[in-house]
C-alpha positions in Angstrom: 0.0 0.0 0.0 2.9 2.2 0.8 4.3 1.8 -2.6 1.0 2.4 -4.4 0.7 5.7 -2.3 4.0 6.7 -3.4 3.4 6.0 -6.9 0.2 7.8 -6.9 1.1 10.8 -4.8 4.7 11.0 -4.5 6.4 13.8 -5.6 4.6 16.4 -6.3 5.3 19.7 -5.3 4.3 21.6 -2.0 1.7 24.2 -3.8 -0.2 21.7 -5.9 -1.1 20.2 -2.8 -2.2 23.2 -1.4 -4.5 23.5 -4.8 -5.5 20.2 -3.6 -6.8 20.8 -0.3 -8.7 23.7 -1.5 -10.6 21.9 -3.8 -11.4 19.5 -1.0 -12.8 21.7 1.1 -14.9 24.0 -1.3 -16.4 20.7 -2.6 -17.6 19.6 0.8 -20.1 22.0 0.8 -20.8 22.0 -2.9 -24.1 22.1 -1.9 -26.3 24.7 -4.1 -26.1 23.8 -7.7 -26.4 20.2 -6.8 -30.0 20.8 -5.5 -30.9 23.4 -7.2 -33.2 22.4 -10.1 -34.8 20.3 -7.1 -35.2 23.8 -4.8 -36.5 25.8 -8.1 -39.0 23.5 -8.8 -40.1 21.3 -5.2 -40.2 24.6 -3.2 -40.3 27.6 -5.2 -42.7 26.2 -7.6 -41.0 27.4 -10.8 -41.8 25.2 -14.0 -39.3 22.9 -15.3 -38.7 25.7 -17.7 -38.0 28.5 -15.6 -36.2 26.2 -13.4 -33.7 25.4 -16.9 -33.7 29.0 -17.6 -32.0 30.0 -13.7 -29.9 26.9 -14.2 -29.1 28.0 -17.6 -28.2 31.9 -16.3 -25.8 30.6 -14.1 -24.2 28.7 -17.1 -24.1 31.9 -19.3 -22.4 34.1 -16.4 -20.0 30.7 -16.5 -19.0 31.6 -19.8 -18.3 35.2 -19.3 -16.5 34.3 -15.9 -13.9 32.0 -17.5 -13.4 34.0 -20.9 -12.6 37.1 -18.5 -10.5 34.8 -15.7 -8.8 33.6 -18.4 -7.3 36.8 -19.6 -6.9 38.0 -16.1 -4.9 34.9 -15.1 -2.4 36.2 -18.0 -2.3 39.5 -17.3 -3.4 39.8 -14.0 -2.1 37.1 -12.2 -3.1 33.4 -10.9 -3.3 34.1 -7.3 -5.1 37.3 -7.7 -8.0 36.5 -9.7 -8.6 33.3 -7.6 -9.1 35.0 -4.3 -11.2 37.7 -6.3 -13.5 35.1 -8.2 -13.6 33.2 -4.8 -14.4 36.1 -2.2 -17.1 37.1 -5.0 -18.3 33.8 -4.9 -19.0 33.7 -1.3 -20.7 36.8 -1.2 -23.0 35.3 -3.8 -23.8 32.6 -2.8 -25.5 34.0 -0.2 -27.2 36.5 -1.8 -28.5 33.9 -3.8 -29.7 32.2 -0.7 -32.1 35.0 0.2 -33.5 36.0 -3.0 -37.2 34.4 -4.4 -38.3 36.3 -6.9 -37.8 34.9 -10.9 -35.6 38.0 -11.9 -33.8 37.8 -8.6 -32.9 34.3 -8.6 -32.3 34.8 -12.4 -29.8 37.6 -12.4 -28.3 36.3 -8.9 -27.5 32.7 -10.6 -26.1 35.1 -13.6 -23.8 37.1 -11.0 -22.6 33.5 -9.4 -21.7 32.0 -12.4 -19.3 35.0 -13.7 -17.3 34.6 -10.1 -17.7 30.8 -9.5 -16.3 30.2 -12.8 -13.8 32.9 -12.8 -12.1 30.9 -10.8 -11.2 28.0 -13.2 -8.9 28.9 -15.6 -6.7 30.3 -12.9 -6.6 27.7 -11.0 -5.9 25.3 -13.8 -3.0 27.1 -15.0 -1.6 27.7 -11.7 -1.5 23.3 -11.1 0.0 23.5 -15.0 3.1 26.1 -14.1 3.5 23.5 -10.2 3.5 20.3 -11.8 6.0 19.0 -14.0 4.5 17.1 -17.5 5.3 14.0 -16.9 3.3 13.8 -13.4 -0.2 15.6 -14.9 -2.2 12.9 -15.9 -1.4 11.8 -11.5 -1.8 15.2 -10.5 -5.3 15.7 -12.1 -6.4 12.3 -11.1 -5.9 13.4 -7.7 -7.5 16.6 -8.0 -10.6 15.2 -9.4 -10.6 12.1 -6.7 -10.4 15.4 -4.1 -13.5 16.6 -6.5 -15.5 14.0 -6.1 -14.7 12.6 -2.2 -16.1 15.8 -1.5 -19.1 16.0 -3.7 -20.2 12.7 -2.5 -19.7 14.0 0.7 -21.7 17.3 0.1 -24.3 14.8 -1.8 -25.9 12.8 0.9 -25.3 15.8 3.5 -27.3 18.1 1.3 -29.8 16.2 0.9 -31.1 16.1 4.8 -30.2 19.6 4.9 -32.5 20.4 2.3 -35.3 18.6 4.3 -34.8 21.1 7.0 -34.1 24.2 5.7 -32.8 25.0 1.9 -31.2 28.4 3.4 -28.8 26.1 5.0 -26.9 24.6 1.4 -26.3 28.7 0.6 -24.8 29.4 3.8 -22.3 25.9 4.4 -21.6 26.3 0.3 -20.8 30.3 0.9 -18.5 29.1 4.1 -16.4 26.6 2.6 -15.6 28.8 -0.1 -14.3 31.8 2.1 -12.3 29.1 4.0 -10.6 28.4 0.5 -9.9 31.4 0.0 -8.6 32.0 2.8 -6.1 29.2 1.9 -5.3 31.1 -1.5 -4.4 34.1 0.2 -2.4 32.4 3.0 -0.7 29.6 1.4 -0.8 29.7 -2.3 2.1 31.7 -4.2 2.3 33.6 -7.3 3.4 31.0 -10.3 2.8 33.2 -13.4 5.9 32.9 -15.3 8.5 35.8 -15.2 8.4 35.7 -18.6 5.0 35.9 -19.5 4.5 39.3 -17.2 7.8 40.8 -19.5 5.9 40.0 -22.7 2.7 40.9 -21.6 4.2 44.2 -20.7 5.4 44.8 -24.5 2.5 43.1 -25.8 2.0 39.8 -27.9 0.0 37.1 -29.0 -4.2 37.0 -27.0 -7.1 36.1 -27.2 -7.7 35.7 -30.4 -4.8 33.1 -31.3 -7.0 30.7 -29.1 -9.8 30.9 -31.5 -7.7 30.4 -35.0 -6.2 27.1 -33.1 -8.1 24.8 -35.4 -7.0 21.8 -33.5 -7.9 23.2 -30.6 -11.3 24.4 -31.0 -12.3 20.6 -32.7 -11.4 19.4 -29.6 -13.5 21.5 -27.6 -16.6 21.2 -29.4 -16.3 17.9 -29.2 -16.1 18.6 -25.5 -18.6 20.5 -25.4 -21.0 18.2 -26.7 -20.3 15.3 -24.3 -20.7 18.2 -21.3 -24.3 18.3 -22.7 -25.4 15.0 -21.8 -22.9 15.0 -18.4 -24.2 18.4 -17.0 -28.0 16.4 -17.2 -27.1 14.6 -14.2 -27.3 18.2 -12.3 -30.8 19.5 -14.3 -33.1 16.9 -15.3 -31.9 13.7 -13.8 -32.9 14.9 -10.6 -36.2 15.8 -11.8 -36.4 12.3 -13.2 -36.2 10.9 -10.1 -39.2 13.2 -8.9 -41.3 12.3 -11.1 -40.7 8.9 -10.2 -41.7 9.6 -6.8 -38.3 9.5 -5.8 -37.3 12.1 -2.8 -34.2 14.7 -3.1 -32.7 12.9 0.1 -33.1 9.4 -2.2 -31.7 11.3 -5.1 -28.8 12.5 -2.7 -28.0 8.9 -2.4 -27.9 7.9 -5.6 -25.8 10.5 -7.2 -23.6 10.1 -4.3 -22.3 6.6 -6.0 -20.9 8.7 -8.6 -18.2 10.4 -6.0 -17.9 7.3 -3.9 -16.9 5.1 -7.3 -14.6 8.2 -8.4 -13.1 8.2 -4.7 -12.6 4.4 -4.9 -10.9 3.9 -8.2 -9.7 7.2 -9.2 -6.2 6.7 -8.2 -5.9 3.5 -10.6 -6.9 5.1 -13.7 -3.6 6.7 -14.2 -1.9 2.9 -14.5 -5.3 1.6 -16.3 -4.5 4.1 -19.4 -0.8 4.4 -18.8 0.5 3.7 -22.7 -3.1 3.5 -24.2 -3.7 5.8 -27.3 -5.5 8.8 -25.7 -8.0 9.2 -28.4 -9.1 5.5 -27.9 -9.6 6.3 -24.3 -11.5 9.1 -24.9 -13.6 7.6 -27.3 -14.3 4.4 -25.2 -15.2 7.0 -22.1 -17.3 8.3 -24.2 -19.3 5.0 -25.3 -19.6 4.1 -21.8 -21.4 7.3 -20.7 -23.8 7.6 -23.7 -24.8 4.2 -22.1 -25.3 5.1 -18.6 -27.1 8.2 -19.9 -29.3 6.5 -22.5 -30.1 3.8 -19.5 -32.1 6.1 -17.6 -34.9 5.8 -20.5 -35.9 2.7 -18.7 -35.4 3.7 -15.1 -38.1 4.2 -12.6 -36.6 2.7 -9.1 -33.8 4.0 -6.5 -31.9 0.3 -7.5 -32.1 1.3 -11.7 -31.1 5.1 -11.5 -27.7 4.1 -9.7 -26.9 1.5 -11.7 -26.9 4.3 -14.4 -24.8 6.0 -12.1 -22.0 3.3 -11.8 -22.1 2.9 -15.7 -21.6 6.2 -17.1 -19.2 7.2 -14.2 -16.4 4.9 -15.3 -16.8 6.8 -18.2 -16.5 9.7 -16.7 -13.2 8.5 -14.4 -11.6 7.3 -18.1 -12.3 10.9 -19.6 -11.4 13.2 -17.1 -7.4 13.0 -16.3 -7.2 12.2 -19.9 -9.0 15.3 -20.9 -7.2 17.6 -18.7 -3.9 16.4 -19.0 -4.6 17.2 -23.0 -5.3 20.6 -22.8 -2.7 21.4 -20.5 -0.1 19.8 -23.3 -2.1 22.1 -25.9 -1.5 25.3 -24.1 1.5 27.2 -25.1 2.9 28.8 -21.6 2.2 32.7 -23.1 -1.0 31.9 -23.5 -2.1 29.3 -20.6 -4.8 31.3 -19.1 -6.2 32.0 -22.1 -6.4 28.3 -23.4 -7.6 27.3 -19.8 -10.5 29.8 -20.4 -11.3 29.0 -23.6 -11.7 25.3 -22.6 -13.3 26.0 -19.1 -15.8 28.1 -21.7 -17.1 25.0 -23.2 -17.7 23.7 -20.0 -19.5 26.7 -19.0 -21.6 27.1 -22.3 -22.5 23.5 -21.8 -23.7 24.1 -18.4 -25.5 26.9 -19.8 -27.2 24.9 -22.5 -27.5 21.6 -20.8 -30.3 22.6 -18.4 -32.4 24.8 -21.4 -31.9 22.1 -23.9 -33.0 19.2 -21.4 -35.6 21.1 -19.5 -37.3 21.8 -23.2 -36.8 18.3 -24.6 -38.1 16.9 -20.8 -41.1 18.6 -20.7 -42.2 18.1 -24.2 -41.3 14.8 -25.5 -40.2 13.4 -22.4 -37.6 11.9 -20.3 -37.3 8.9 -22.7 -36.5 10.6 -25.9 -34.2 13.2 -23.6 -31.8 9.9 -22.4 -31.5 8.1 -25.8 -30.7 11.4 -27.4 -28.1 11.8 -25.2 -27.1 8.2 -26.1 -27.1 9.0 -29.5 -24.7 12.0 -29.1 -22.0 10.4 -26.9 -21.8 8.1 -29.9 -21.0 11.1 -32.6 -18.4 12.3 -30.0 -16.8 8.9 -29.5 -16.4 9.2 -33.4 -15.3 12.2 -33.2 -12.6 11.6 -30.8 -11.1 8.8 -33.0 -11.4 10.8 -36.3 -9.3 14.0 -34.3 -7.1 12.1 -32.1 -4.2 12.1 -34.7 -4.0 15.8 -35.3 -3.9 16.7 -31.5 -1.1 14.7 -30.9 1.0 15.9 -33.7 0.2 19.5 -32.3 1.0 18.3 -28.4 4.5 16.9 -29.8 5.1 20.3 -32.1 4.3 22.2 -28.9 6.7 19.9 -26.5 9.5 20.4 -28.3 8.6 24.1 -28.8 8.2 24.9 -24.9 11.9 22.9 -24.7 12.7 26.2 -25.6 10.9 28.6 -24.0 11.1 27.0 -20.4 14.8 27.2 -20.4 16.0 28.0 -17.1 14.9 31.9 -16.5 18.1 34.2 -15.9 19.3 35.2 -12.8 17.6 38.0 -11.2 20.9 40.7 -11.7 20.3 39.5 -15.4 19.0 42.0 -18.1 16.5 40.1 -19.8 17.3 40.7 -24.2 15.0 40.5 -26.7 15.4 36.6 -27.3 14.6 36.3 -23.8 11.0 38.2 -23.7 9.7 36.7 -27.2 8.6 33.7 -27.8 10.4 31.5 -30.3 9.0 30.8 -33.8 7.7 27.8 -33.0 5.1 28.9 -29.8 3.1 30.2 -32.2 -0.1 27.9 -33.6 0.1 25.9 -36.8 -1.9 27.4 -39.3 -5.2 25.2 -40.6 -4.1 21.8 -39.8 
């Protein structure tokens, strides 16, 4: 066991595990958008609709959130716009706890999405300038096991507390956020590179080089379109279950099994896909969650709904450190923020969509043609993913040997930093039209 630890753990540096307790303890009280379709509908009343449309606001404000953290995380700074997106986020949260109205709730879900989300891209590239490549695909396994022990955790919790008082999920989510930031401000140092802030003072490549990365951008949609059918598991699954007579504490439960699987087998995935082709990963994660998803057509019991769960979660345990660990190869060091923004944006545009689309397609051809659809789409990303694969790892290898360059050991600090040393090489810059 020692030796397995080691091999899973070992290593790393000081600040990523810093990263990692933080995301422990915010996603121990992860509390709010896990119930909140249930709270918009069960005790607000709101249609399914409406409910889709709050859920869907807080998606939008995502995608503004991690477009601007992204630039701010390159210009700004990683550690600053963390503690700003997460002091915002606390603040929020509670708001969002006392407001009732349809326009409120609206525009407060809105407001919590821009901050909550901020936070991403920062936070990503921060754990991509602390961790060496060669220990990524560890490091993010671990990060998401921290993820999920805590969401199961904040699962079955929330769902008692939401029994006695709904108030309660703001105020424990809005609390274990300030205590992460506090972390972030105590323990958590600046990790932009030196070189980055000297370019970004003269000006260089932005924004924009993100969106002509051909690559790149298949990539995400393809990503984006498998967050659809995930992000249903926070909207209309749990709906699902209420119309099955099903109560949030049962639902609680059941999605639980999701973080308690992750929690369990997370740390063997690294080995599991160690020397696989990454494209054939993804594409089999993919297969197996279109078939968890598309299982809930025929579900109407506690038992049935999490054995859904266990299915398309191994999916998700195959694509995640897989995922991560391939954008992080993809984004040139000038521009990690951005890239980390960009691909926290089809995350967040998902989110936003997710809840609209499945709320529509719920309430008006029903829960069975909502699952199989999202059956049918895992399989056109699974394709996807195999037809793709090839060009994104030419582009990682171009870019490895490119960042050889640039992550040279920085000069001393009674150096004068020349020309050669403040712009980027040639070969940083993106392929055109692969």
């Amino acid at each position: 066991m020692r030796a397995f630890l080691r091999e899973a753990a070992g290593g790393l540096p000081r600040q990523f595990w810093f990263l990692w307790t933080g995301t422990l303890i915010n996603r121990l009280g992860s509390f709010v958008v896990i119930y909140l379709a249930i709270y918009l509908t069960q005790d607000l009343h709101f249609s399914q609709s409406q409910a889709g449309l709050v859920l869907g606001a807080y998606g939008v404000g995502g995608a503004i959130g991690t477009m601007g953290g992204g630039v701010l995380t390159d210009r700004w700074g990683r550690r600053p716009t963390m503690l700003t997106a997460q002091f915002g986020t606390a603040a929020l949260m509670l708001t969002l706890g006392f407001a009732h109205g349809f326009w409120q709730l609206l525009a407060g879900a809105w407001l919590l999405g821009i901050f909550a989300e901020g936070v991403r891209p920062a936070f990503q590239a921060m754990m991509v300038d602390v961790v060496p490549d060669r220990d990524r695909v560890r490091a993010y396994s671990l990060n998401y096991w921290a993820i999920n022990l805590g969401f199961a955790s904040a699962a079955i919790v929330a769902g008692f507390a939401a029994q006695v008082d709904y108030l309660l999920l703001f105020v424990v989510d809005a609390g274990t956020t300030l205590i992460t930031a506090l972390i972030t401000l105590t323990f958590l140092a600046e990790t932009r590179p030196a070189r980055v802030a000297a370019r970004r003072a003269r000006g260089g490549p932005g924004l924009g080089t993100v969106f002509r990365d051909r690559v790149f951008l298949v990539f995400l949609g393809l990503n984006f379109l498998i967050v659809l059918v995930i992000m249903q598991h926070m909207s209309t699954l749990p709906i699902s279950m209420s119309a099955d007579g099903l109560s949030p504490a049962t639902f609680g439960w059941v999605i639980a099994v999701n973080g308690l699987m992750i929690v369990a087998g997370q740390l063997f995935v690294p080995k599991l896909i160690d020397g696989h082709n990454r494209s054939r990963v993804l594409a089999l994660a993919t297969v197996i969650l279109g078939i968890g998803f598309g299982l809930n057509a025929f579900a109407g019991t506690a038992a049935f709904y999490a054995i859904t769960v266990v299915i398309w979660t191994l999916g998700e345990m195959l694509q995640s450190p897989s995922n991560s660990a391939l954008v992080a190869e993809l984004s040139p060091s000038l521009l990690r923020g951005r890239y980390q923004g960009v691909n926290s944006l089809s995350w967040s545009a998902g989110s936003a969509l997710a809840p609209v689309i499945g709320g529509f397609v719920q309430q008006h051809a029903g829960s069975a043609v909502l699952w199989l659809g999202c059956a049918v789409i895992a399989a056109l990303v699974a394709a996807g993913q195999l037809i793709s694969g090839p060009a994104r790892e030419r582009r990682a290898a171009e870019l490895r040997v490119s960042e050889g360059v640039v992550t040279s050991p920085a000069p001393a600090a009674t150096e004068t930093l020349h020309e050669e040393d403040v712009t980027p090489p040639r070969e940083v810059r993106v392929p055109a039209d692969d």
